[in-house]
MARKOL-108928 format. One record per residue (C-alpha): residue number from 1; x, y, z. Coordinates in Angstrom, 3 decimals, padded with zeros to 6 digits. Layout:
! residues N
<site NUM, <X, Y, Z>>
...
! end
This chain:
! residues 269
<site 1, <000.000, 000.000, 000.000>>
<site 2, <001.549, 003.572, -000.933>>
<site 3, <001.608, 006.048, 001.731>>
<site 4, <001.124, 009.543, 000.797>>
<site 5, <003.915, 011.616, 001.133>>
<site 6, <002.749, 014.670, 003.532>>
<site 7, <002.270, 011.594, 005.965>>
<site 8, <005.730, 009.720, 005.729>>
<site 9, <009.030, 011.411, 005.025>>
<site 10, <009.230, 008.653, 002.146>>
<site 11, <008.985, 009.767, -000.700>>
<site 12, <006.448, 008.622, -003.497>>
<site 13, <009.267, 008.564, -005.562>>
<site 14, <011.408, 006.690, -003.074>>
<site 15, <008.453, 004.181, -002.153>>
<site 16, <007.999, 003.095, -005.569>>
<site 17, <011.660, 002.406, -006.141>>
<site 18, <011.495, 000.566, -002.589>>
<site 19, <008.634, -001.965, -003.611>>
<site 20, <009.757, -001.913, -007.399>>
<site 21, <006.928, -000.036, -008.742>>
<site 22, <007.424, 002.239, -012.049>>
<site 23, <006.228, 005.868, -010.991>>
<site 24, <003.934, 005.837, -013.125>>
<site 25, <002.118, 003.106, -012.930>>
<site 26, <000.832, 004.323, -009.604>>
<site 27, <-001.169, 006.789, -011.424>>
<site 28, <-002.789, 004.829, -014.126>>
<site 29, <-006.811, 003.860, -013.689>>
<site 30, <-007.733, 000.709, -015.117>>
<site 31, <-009.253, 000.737, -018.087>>
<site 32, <-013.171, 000.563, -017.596>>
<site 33, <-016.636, -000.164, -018.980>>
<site 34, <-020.098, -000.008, -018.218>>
<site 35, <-021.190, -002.407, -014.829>>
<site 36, <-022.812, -005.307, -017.101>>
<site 37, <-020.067, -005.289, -019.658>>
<site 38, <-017.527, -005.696, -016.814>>
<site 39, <-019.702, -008.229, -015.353>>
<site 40, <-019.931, -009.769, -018.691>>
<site 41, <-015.902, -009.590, -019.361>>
<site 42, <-015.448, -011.257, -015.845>>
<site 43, <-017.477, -014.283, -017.103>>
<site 44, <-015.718, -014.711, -020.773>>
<site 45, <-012.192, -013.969, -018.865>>
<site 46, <-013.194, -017.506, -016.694>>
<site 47, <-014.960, -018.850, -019.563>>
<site 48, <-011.859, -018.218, -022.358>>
<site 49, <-009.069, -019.370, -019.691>>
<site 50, <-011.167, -022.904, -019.703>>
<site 51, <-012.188, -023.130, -022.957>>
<site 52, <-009.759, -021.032, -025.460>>
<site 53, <-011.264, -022.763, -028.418>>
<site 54, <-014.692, -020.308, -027.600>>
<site 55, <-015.114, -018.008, -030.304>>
<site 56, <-017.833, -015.557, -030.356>>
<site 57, <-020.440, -017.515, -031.337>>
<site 58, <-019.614, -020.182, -028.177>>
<site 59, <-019.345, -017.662, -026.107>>
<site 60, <-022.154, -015.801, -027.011>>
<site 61, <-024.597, -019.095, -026.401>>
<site 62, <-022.739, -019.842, -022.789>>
<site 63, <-023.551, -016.841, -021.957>>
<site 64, <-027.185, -016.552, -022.793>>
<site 65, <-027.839, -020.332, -021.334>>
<site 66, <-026.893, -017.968, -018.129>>
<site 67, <-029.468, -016.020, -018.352>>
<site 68, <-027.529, -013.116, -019.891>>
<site 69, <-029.284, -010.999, -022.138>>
<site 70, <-026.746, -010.448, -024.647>>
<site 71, <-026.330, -010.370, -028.717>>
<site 72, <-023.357, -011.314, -030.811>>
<site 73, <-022.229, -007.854, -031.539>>
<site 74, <-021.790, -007.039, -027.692>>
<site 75, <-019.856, -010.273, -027.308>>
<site 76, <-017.469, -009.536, -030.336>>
<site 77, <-016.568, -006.281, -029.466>>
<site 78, <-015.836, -007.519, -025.508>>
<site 79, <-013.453, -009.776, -026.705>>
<site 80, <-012.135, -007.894, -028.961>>
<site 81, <-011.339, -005.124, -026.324>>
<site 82, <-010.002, -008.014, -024.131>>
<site 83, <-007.696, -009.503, -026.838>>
<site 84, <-009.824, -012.877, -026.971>>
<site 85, <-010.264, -014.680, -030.040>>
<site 86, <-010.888, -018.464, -030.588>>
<site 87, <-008.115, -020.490, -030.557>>
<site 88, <-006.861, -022.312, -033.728>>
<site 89, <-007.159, -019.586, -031.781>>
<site 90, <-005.092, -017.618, -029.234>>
<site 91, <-005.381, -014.435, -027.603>>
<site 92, <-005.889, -011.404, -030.280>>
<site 93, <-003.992, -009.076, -027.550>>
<site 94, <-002.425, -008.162, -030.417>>
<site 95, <-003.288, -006.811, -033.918>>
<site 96, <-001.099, -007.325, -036.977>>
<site 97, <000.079, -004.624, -038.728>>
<site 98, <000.523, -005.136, -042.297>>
<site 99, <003.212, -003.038, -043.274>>
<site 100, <005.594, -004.032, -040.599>>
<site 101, <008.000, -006.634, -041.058>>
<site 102, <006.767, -010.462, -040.405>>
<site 103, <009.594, -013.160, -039.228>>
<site 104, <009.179, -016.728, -039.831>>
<site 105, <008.543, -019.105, -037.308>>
<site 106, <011.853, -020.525, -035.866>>
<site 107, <011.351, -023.155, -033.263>>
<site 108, <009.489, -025.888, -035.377>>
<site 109, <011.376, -029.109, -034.726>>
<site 110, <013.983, -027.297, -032.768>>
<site 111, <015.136, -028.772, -029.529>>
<site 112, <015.465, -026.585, -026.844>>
<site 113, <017.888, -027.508, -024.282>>
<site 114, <019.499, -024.802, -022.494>>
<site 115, <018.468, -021.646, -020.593>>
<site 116, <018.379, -018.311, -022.727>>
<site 117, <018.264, -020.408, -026.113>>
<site 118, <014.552, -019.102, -026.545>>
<site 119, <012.665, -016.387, -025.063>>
<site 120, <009.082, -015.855, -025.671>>
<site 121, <006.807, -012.860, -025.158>>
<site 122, <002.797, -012.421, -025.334>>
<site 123, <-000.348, -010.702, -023.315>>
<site 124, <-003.203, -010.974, -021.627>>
<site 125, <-006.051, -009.568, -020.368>>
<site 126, <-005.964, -008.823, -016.484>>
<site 127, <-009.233, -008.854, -014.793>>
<site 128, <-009.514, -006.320, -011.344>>
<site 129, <-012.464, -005.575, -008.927>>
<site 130, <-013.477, -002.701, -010.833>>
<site 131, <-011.860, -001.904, -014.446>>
<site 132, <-008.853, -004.335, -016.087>>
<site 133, <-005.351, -004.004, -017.490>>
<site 134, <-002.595, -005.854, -019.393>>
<site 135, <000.160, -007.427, -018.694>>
<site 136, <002.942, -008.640, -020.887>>
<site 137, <005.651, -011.125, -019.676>>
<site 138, <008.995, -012.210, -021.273>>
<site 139, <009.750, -015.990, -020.223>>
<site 140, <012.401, -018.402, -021.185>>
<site 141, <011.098, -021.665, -022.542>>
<site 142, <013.904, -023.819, -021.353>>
<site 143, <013.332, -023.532, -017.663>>
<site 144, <009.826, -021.670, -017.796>>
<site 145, <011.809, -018.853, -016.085>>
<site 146, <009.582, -015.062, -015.817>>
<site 147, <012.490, -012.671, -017.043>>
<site 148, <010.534, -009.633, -017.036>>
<site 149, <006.406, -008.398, -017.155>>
<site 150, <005.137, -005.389, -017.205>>
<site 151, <001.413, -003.849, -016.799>>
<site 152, <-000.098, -001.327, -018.804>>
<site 153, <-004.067, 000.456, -019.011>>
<site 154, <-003.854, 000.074, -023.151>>
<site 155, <-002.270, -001.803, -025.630>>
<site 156, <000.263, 000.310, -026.982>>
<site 157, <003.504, -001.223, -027.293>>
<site 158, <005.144, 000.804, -025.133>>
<site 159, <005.274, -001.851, -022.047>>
<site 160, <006.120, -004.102, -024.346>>
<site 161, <009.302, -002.483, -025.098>>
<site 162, <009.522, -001.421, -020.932>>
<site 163, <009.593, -005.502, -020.506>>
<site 164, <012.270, -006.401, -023.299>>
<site 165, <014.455, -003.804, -022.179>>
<site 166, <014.029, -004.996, -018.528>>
<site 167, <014.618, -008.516, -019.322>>
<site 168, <017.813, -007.468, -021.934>>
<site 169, <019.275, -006.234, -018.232>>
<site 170, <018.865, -009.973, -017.196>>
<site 171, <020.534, -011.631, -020.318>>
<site 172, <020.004, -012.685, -024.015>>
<site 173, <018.976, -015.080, -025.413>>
<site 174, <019.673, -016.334, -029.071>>
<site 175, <016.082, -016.420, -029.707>>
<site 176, <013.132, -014.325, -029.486>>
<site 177, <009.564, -015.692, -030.467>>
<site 178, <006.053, -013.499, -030.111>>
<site 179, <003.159, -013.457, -032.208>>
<site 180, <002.107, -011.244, -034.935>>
<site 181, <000.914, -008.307, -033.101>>
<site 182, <001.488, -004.709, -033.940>>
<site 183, <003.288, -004.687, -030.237>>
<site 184, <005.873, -007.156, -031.364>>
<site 185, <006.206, -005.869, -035.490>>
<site 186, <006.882, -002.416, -033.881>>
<site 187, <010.027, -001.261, -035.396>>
<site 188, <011.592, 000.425, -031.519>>
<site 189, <010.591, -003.288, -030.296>>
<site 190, <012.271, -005.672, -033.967>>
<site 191, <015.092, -002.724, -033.786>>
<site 192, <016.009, -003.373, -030.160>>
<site 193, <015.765, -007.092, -030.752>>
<site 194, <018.175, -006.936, -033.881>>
<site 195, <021.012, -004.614, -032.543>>
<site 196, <021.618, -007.151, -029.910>>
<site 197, <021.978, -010.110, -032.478>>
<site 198, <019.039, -011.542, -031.568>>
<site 199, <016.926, -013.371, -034.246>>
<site 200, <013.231, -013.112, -034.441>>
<site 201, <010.848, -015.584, -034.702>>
<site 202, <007.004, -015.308, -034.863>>
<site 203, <003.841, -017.715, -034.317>>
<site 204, <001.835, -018.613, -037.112>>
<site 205, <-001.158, -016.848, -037.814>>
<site 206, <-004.062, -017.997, -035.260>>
<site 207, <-001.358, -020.779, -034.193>>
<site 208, <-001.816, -020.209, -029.992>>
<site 209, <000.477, -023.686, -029.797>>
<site 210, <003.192, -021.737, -031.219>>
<site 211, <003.710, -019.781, -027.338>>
<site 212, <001.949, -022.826, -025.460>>
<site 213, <004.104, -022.178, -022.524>>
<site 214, <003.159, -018.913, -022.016>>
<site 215, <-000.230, -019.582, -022.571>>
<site 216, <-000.130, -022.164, -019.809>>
<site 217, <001.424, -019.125, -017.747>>
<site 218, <-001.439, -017.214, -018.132>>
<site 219, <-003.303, -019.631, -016.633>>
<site 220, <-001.735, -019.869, -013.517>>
<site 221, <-001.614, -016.694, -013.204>>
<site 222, <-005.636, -016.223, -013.280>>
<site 223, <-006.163, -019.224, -011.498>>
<site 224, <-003.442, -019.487, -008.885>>
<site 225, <-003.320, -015.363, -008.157>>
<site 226, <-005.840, -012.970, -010.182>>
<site 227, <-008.970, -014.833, -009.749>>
<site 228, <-008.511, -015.154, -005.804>>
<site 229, <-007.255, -011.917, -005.260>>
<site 230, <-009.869, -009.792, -007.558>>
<site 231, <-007.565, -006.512, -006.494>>
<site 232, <-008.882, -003.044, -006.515>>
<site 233, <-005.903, -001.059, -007.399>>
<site 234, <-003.164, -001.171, -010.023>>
<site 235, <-000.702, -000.520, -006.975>>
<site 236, <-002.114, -003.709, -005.304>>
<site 237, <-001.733, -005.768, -008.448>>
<site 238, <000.986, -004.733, -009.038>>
<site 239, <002.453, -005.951, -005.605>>
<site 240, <000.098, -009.093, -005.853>>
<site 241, <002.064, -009.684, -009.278>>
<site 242, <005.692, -009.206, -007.880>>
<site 243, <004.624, -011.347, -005.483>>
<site 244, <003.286, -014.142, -007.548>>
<site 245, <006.268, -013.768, -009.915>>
<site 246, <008.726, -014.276, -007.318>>
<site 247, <006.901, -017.463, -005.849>>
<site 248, <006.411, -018.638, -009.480>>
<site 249, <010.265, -018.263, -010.144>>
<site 250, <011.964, -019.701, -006.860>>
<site 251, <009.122, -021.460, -004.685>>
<site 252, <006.531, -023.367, -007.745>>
<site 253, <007.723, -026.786, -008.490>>
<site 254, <007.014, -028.050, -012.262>>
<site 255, <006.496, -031.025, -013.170>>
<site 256, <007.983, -030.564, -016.717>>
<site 257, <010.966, -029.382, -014.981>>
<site 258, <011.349, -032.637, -012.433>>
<site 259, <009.565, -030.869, -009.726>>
<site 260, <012.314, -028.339, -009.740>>
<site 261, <011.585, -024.360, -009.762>>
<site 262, <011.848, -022.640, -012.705>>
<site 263, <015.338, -020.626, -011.217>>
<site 264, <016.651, -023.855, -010.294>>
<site 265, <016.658, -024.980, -013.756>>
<site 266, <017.394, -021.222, -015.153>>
<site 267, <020.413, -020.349, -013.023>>
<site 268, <022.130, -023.934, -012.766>>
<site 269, <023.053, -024.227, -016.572>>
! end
């Protein structure tokens, strides 16, 4: 919780560096709607984490059979704002852009054995108690590792760029995979990417498989933090992510990974 400053001789400056907050994201509102389309995002958030093959037609019926009064168009333009399209389908968090350089898809068939051989990058939409942001994270396949995430109230690329420059201070690695999304085609975002001799690889087109391991992120995320918490403030999620994060990181066991923590696979190679 930030204190303001004419009651602490803490800084809001110094606070936010203390608990690792970015100045300005104590300022930003989550992004809103009216009462019943929040209500209604809420239930296609839960809905879309289970079943991410749900298009708008799906999701339009589920939510009718509960007793939701709703048509098609308001349905396609909710998940539209959320980033949520049917998965042969993954998460439209991010729009192509057409005259912005496409990569090819580099990790087909390609065995992955190290830590910092392949980083990956995507979004999601982050439910809160009133309102809802993004988040973008930067993980490493190998070891399932978090490098960086960052929140944001829209979907311009700029946190996107705030994450890869983040998780550049924590390494490299010798690839970089995202989807197709304006975010990740940006030229600040390819440009940063390419001056550090990093090649670029991209999901197919409505190919969610492509990033499966940040897709199962997401959900354990939602499930495991977001869903139980339902936080009020972008401060508060934003500690209730750090906090997450690090217990992800150091404290989570995975399976995949011999019931070893993602840092105790990342940092022992």
């Amino acid at each position: 919780m930030m204190i303001e400053s004419s009651y602490t001789a803490i800084s809001i400056r110094r606070q936010c560096d203390l608990i690792g907050l970015n100045r300005s994201s104590l300022y930003y509102q989550p992004a809103g709607e009216s009462p019943l389309n929040l209500e209604l995002m809420r239930v296609i958030d839960e809905q879309y984490t289970k079943t991410p093959f749900y298009g708008w037609p799906r999701m339009t019926a589920q939510l009718q059979r509960l007793g939701y009064e709703v048509n098609h168009k308001r349905v396609q333009r909710l998940m539209q704002l959320m980033g949520l399209q049917a998965v042969y389908p993954k998460p439209r968090t991010t729009v192509p852009d057409k005259e912005n350089k496409i990569y090819p898809y580099l990790l087909r068939d390609l065995e992955i054995c190290r830590p910092n051989h392949v980083w990956a990058s995507d979004i999601t939409y982050i439910r809160m108690h009133q309102g809802f942001m993004y988040l973008v994270a930067v993980m490493d396949w190998f070891s399932r590792f978090v490098v960086a995430w960052e929140l944001s109230n829209t979907l311009d690329g700029l946190f996107c760029l705030q994450a890869l420059d983040r998780a550049l201070q924590e390494g490299q690695p010798e690839i970089f995979n995202t989807d197709q999304g304006v975010q990740f085609t940006a030229v600040a975002f390819q440009g940063t990417l390419e001056s550090a001799g990093i090649r670029i690889s991209m999901d197919g087109r409505g190919r969610a498989l492509d990033n499966v391991f940040v897709e199962r992120l997401w959900r354990s995320v939602k499930y495991e933090d977001v869903y139980l918490r339902d936080y009020e403030t972008v401060p508060a999620l934003h500690q209730g992510l750090k906090r997450y994060f690090t217990f992800y990181n150091s404290e989570r066991p995975h399976q995949s990974l011999g019931y070893l923590t993602p840092a105790e696979v990342h940092y022992a190679h």
